[in-house]
C-alpha positions in Angstrom: -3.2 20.5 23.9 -0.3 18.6 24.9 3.1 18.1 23.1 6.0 15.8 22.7 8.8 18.1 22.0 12.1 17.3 20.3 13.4 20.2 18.2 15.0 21.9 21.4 14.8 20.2 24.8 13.5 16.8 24.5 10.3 17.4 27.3 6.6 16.9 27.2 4.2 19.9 27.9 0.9 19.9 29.1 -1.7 21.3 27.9 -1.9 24.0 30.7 2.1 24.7 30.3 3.8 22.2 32.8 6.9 21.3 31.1 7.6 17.5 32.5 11.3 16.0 31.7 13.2 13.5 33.6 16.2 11.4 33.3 18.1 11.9 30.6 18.1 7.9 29.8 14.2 8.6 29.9 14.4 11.7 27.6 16.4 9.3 25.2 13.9 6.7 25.4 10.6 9.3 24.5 12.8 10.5 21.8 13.7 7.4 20.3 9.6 6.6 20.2 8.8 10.2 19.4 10.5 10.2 15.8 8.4 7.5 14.7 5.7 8.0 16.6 2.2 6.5 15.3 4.9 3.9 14.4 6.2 -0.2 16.2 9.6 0.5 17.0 11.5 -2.5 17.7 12.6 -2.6 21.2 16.1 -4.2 20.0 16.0 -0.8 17.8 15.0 1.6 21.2 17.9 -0.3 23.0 20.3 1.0 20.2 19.1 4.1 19.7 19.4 5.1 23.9 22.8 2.6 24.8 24.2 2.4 21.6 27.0 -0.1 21.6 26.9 -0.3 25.9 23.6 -1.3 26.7 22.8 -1.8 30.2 23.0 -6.1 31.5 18.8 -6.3 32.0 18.2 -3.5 28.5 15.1 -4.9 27.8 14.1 -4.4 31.5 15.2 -1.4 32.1 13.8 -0.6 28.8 10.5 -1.5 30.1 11.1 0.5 33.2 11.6 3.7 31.3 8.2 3.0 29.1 6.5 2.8 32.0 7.0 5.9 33.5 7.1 7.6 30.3 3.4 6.3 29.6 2.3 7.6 33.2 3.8 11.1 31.7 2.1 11.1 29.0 -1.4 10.2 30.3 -0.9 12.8 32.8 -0.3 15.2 30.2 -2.6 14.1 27.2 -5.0 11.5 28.2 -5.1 9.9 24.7 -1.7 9.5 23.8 0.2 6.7 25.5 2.8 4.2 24.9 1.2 0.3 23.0 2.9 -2.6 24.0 3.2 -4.6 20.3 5.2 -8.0 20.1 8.9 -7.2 20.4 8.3 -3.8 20.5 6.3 -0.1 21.1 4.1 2.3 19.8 3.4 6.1 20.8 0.0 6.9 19.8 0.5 10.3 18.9 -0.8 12.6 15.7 1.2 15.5 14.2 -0.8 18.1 16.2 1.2 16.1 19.3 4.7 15.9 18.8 6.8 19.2 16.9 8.9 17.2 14.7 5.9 15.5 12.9 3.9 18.9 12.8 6.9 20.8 11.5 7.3 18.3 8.7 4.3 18.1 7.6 4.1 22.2 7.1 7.0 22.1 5.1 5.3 19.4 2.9 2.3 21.5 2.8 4.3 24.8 2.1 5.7 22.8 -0.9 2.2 22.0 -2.5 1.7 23.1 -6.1 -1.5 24.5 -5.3 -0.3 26.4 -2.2 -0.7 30.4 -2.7 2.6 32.5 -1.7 0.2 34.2 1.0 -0.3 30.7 2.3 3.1 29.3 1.5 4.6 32.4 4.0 1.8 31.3 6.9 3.0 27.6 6.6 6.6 27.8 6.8 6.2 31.0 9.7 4.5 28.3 11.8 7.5 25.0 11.0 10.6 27.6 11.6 8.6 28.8 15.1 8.9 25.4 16.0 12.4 25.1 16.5 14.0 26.0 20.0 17.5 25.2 19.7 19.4 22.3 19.1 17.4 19.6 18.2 16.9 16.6 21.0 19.1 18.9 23.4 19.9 16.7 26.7 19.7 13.3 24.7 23.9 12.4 24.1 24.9 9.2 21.9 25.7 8.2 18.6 22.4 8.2 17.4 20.7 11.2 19.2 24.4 13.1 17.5 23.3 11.8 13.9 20.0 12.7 14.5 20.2 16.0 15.9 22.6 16.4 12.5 19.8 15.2 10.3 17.5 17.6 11.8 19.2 20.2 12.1 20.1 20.2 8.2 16.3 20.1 7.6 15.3 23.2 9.8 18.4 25.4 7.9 16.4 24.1 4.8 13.0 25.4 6.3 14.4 28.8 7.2 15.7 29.5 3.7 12.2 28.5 2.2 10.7 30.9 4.3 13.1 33.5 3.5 12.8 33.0 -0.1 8.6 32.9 0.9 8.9 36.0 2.6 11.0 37.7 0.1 8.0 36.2 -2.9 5.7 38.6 -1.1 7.6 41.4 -1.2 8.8 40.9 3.2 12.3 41.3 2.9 12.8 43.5 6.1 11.2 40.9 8.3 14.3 38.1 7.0 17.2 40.5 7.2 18.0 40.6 10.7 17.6 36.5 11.0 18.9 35.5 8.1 21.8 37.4 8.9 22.4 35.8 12.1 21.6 32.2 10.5 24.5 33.2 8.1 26.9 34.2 10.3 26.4 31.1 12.5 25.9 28.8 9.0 28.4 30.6 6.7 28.5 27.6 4.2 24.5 26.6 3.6 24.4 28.4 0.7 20.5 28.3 0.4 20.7 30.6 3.1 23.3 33.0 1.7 21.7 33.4 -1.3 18.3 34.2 0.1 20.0 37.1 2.0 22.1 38.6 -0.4 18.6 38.9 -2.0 17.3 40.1 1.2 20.1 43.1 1.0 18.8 43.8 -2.5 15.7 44.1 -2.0 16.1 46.2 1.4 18.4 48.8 -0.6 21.3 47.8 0.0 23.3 46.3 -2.6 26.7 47.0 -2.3 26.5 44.8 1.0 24.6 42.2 -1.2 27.7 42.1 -3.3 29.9 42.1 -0.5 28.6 39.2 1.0 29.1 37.4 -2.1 32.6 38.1 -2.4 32.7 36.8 1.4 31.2 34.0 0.2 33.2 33.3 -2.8 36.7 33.8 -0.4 35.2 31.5 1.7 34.8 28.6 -0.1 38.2 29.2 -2.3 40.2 29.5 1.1 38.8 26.5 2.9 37.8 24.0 -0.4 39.3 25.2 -3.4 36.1 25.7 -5.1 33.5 28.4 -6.6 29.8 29.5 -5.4 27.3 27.6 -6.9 25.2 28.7 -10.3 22.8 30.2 -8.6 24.4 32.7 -6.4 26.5 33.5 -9.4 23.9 34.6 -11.6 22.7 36.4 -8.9 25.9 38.5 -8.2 25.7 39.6 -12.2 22.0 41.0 -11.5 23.1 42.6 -8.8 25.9 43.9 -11.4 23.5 44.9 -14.1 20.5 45.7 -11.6 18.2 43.6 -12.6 17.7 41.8 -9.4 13.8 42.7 -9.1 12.4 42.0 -5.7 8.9 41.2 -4.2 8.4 38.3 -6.9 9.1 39.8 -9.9 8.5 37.6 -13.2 11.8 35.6 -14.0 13.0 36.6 -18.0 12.8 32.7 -19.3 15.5 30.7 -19.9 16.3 30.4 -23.7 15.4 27.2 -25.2 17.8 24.7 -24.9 19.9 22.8 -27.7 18.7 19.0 -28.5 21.1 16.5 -28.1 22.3 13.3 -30.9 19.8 10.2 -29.4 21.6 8.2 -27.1 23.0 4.5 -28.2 21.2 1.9 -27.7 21.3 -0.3 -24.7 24.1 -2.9 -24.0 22.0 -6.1 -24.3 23.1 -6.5 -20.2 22.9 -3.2 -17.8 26.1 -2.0 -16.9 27.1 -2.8 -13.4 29.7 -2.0 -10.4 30.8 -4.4 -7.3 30.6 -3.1 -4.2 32.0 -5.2 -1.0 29.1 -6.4 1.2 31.3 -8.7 3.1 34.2 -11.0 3.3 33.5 -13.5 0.4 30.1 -11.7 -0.9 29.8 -9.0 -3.4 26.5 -6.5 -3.7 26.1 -5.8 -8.1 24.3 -2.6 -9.3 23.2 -0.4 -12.2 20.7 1.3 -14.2 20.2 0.0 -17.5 20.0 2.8 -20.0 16.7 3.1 -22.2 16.9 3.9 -26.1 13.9 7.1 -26.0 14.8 9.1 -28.8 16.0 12.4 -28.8 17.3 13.8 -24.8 18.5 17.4 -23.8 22.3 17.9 -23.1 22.8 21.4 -21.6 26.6 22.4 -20.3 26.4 24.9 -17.9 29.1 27.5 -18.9 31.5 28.5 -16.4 31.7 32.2 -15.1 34.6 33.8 -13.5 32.3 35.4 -10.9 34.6 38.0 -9.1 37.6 39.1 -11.7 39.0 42.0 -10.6 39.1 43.1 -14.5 38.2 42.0 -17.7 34.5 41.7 -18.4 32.8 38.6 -18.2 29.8 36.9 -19.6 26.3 37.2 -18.1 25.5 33.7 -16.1 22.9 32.2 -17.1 19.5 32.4 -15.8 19.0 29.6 -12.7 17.0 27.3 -14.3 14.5 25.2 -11.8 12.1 22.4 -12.9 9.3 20.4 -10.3 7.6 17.0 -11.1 4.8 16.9 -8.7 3.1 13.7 -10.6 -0.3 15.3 -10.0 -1.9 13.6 -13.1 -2.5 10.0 -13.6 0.6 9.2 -15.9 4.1 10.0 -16.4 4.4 13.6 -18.4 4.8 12.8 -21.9 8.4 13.1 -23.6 9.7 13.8 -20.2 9.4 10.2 -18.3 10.2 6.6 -19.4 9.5 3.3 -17.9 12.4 0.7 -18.3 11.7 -2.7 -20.0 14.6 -5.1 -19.6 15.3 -9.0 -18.7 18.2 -9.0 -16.6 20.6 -11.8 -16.4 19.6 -13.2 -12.7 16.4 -14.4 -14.5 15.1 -10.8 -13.0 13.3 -8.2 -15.2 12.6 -4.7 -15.4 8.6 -3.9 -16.8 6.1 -0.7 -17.6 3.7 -2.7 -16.3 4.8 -2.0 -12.9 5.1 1.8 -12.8 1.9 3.8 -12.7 1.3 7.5 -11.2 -1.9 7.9 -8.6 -2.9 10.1 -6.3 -0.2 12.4 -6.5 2.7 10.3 -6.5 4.6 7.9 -8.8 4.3 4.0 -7.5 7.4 2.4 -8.6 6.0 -1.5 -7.8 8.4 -4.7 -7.1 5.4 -7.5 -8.2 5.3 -11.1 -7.9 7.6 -13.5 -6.4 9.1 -16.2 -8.9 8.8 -19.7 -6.8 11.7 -21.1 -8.7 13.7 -18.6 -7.7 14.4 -17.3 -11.4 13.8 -13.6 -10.7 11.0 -10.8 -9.6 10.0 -8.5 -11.4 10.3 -4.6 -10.3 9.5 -1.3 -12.2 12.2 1.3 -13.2 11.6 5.0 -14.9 14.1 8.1 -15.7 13.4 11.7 -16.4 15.1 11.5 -19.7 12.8 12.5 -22.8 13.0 14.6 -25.4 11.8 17.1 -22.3 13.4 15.5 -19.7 16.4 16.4 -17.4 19.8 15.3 -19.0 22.2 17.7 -17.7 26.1 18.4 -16.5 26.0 19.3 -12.8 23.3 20.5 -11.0 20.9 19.7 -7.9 18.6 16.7 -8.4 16.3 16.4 -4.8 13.6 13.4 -4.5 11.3 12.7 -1.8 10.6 9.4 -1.5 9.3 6.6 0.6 9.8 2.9 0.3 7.3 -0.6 1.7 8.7 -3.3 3.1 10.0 -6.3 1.2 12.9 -8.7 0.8 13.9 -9.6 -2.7 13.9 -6.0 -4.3 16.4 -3.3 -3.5 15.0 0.1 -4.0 17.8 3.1 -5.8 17.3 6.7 -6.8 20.9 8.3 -8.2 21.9 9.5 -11.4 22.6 7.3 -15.2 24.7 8.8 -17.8 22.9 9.1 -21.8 26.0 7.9 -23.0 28.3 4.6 -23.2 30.6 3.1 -20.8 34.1 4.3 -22.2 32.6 7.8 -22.7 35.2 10.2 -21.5 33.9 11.4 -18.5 31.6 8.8 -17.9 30.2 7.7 -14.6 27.0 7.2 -12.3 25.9 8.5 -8.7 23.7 6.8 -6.8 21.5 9.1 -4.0 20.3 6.3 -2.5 19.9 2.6 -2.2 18.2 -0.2 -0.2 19.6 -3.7 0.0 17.7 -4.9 3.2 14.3 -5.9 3.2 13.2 -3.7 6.8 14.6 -0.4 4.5 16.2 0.7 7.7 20.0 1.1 5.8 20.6 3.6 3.1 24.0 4.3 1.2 25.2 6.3 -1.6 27.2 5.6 -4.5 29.6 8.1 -6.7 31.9 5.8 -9.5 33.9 8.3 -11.5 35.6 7.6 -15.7 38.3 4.6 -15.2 37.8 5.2 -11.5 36.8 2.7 -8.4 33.2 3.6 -7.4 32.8 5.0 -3.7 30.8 4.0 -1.0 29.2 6.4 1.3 28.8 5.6 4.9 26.1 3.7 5.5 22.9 5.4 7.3 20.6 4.1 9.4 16.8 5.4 9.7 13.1 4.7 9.2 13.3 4.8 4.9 9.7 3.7 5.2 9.0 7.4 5.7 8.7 10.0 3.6 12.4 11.7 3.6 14.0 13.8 0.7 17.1 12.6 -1.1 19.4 15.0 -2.5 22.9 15.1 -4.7 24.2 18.1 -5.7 27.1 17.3 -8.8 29.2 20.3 -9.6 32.6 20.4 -11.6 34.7 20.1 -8.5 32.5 17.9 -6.3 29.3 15.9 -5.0 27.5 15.8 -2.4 24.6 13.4 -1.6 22.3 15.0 1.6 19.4 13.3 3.1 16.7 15.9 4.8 19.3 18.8 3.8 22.1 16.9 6.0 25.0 16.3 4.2 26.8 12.4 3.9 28.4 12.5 1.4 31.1 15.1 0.3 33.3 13.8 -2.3 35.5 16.8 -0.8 36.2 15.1 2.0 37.5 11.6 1.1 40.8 10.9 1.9 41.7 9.9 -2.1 40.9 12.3 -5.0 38.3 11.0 -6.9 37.2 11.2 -10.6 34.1 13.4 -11.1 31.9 12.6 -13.9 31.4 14.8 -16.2 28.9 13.4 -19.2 25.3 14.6 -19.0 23.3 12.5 -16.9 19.9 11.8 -16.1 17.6 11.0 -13.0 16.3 7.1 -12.5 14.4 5.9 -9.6 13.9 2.0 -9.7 13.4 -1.2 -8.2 16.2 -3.7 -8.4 14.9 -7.3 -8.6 16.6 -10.2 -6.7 18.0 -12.5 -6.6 21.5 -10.5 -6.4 23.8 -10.4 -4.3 22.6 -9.5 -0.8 19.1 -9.1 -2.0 18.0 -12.8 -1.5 16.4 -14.9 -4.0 12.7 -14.8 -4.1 10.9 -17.0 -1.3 7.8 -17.4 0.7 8.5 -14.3 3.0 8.9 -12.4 -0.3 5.5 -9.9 -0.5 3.5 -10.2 -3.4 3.9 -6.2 -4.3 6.4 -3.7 -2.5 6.5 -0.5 -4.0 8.9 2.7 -4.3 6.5 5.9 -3.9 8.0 9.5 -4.9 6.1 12.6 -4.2 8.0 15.0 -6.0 11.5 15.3 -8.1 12.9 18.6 -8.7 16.3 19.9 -10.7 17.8 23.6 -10.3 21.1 24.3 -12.1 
């Protein structure tokens, strides 16, 4: 079988081993086509993606020329998979078995499955890291092919560490030392990785070099960011102190139940919101109104002093790790919420329009207003009496979101407390204010702190991708695919981290607002937000 391959040298091999290439204008072209293949891809969006800001005087000719030679290419080498024209744009007609990228994601999804056996976990994720063969889209240069290679190159470091942590689950820890040890020392700072082979030397017999490499570790990130390992890798280096790291899968010692927290107030009668510029004489207005459910969790996370030199110190407590899979037909009971709340852009915010089928939770934006009064959108949190309210830790969502103007799509994080709270704030992961859901930015706003804007980032949001923050005393960081873009670290200003217990939301926000225009006859009838998993580790 043929294959379109982009995680190493962009080239297409036959299915007796030819490897054809070309140009490097044509490599950028099958690349730009290859990443959504199955998929139209605007030709004024192929133009960007291969000449960036200097295309060529005849682009869309030129264009044209490249398509045709790549389709000759292709039918050479597959015989059904080829290049569609569509109106203002193209098509590869490839599956996942035809093009690495797509085949490697969809292991990893598979690997992640809740039904998926450790034996079979190891087999998936052995095939997706096999698949890499270098830097990603290697002989593709430009803005885009740089941001991409970035992007995928943070989701492959992501696959290797869940295979290392597979492996280890079965009891394989020689067959990850030697690579994880070279992925370390060429990735000192994805601490995924680190923490898998510290685990690794453990397991192998050798922990004084487990506890080594955490002090390394721990140097590291004091010398060159002022701050400590995360959690997880420091409850690890006090097994390793007491010895009760326990390899090949060992069962876990539960976490101790944890302490209920007062309710949270009610509601301001209007959801609390923060500007942010759009452009010169428009402003964007967001928020997440909070939901009066009764009684939440609060858990602080107790700081450990992880490598004194004397003194004893406290056991860390247990990582603690929670998945939402959705894999029944409605939201877990005192763990989810849906949000009902009229909004004062004549929007509103209704149960009705949140429902969980076929393994996923469907968010729904429904119905266009003709008057222009408001939609109406769904909106739930993880924020029951069972739910995730926490200080600091990893929240990751994957996610994928239709098509639509008049609704704005957003995933980030709500405090369960009120605005004047010491230490309050809100992150926003992610959030969609144009209808093609090609633009994504993040949002951190700190206690009686401006809120800050993340770059924005451009990509196919109509796809499934996964949506991380990670929200630690000293910083935040928003990833998307395991690629960081957004280090509160490295701002130019200080900025205020919050510190109240928060909780994860995922809604629709319904226009009219701001840039999300007012409901009109190109609005859809239904969009809808759909989330295949959510998952916290502290």
């Amino acid at each position: 079988m043929g294959e379109v391959r982009l995680l190493g040298p962009v080239e297409v091999r036959t299915a007796d081993g030819v490897v054809l290439g070309g140009e490097p204008r044509r490599l950028a072209v099958l690349a730009a086509l290859a990443v959504d293949a199955g998929q139209v891809v605007p030709a004024t969006v192929l133009i960007d993606r291969v000449w960036g800001e200097d295309p060529p005087g005849q682009a869309v000719r030129t264009l044209g020329t490249h398509i045709t030679r790549i389709r000759r290419m292709l039918e050479q080498s597959f015989g059904d998979v080829t290049v569609v024209n569509h109106p203002g744009g193209y098509r590869l007609t490839a599956v996942p078995d035809h093009v690495d990228l797509i085949r490697f994601r969809d292991l990893v999804v598979q690997s992640r499955s809740s039904s998926c056996t450790p034996e079979r976990r190891v087999e998936l994720l052995r095939h997706s890291v096999s698949l890499h063969r270098g830097d990603p889209l290697t002989g593709v240069s430009g803005t885009w092919a740089t941001r991409t290679r970035e992007q995928l190159t943070g989701e492959l470091l992501t696959a290797r560490a869940e295979w290392a942590e597979a492996e280890l689950a079965v009891g394989n820890a020689m067959a990850v030392l030697a690579p994880l040890t070279t992925l370390v020392d060429a990735n000192p700072l994805v601490e995924p990785l680190v923490v898998a082979l510290v685990k690794a030397l453990v397991d192998s017999g050798r922990p004084t070099e487990a506890l080594e490499r955490c002090r390394l570790h721990q140097q590291r990130l004091a010398d060159e960011y002022g701050t400590d390992p995360s959690p997880q890798l420091t409850a690890l280096y006090q097994e390793i102190l007491r010895g009760d790291r326990h390899p090949a899968g060992a069962a876990r010692v539960p976490t101790e139940p944890e302490r209920a927290a007062p309710p949270p107030p009610q509601p301001p009668t209007s959801p609390p919101v923060a500007d942010r510029p759009v452009s010169p004489g428009k402003r964007r207005r967001y928020g997440m109104a909070t939901v009066a459910v009764g009684t939440t969790l609060a858990v602080t996370l107790g700081t450990v002093a992880m490598f004194r030199r004397s003194g004893r110190t406290a056991p860390a407590p247990a990582p603690f790790t929670v998945t939402e899979d959705f894999s029944g037909t409605t939201l877990t009971p005192m763990q989810w919420a849906a949000n009902q709340a009229q909004r004062e852009n004549g929007s509103s915010w209704s149960p009705s329009a949140v429902r969980v089928e076929g393994g996923e939770l469907q968010i729904r934006g429904t119905g266009r207003n003709p008057t222009g009064a408001g939609n109406v959108a769904g909106a739930v949190c993880w924020c029951l009496e069972q739910g995730i309210v926490r200080s600091y830790g990893i929240w990751e969502v994957r996610a994928k979101f239709d098509v639509g103007s008049g609704y704005a799509p957003a995933i980030g994080l709500y405090p369960a407390a009120e605005p004047g709270t010491p230490g309050w704030g809100f992150m926003t992961m992610a959030r969609f204010d144009e209808g093609d859901r090609r633009v994504m930015y993040p949002v951190m706003r700190g206690a009686e702190a401006e809120h800050v804007d993340g770059a924005p980032v451009t990509g196919d949001f109509t796809a499934w991708n996964t949506y991380a923050i990670e929200w630690r005393p000293g910083f935040v960081t928003v990833s998307l695919n395991g690629a960081v873009i957004l280090d509160s670290r490295r701002l130019p200003d200080p900025v205020s981290i919050p510190t109240v217990p928060m909780f994860l939301y995922v809604q629709i926000n319904p226009g009219p607002e701001g840039s999300i225009p007012a409901p009109n006859e190109e609005t859809p009838s239904q969009v809808t937000a759909h989330v295949d998993w959510a998952r916290y580790t502290s």
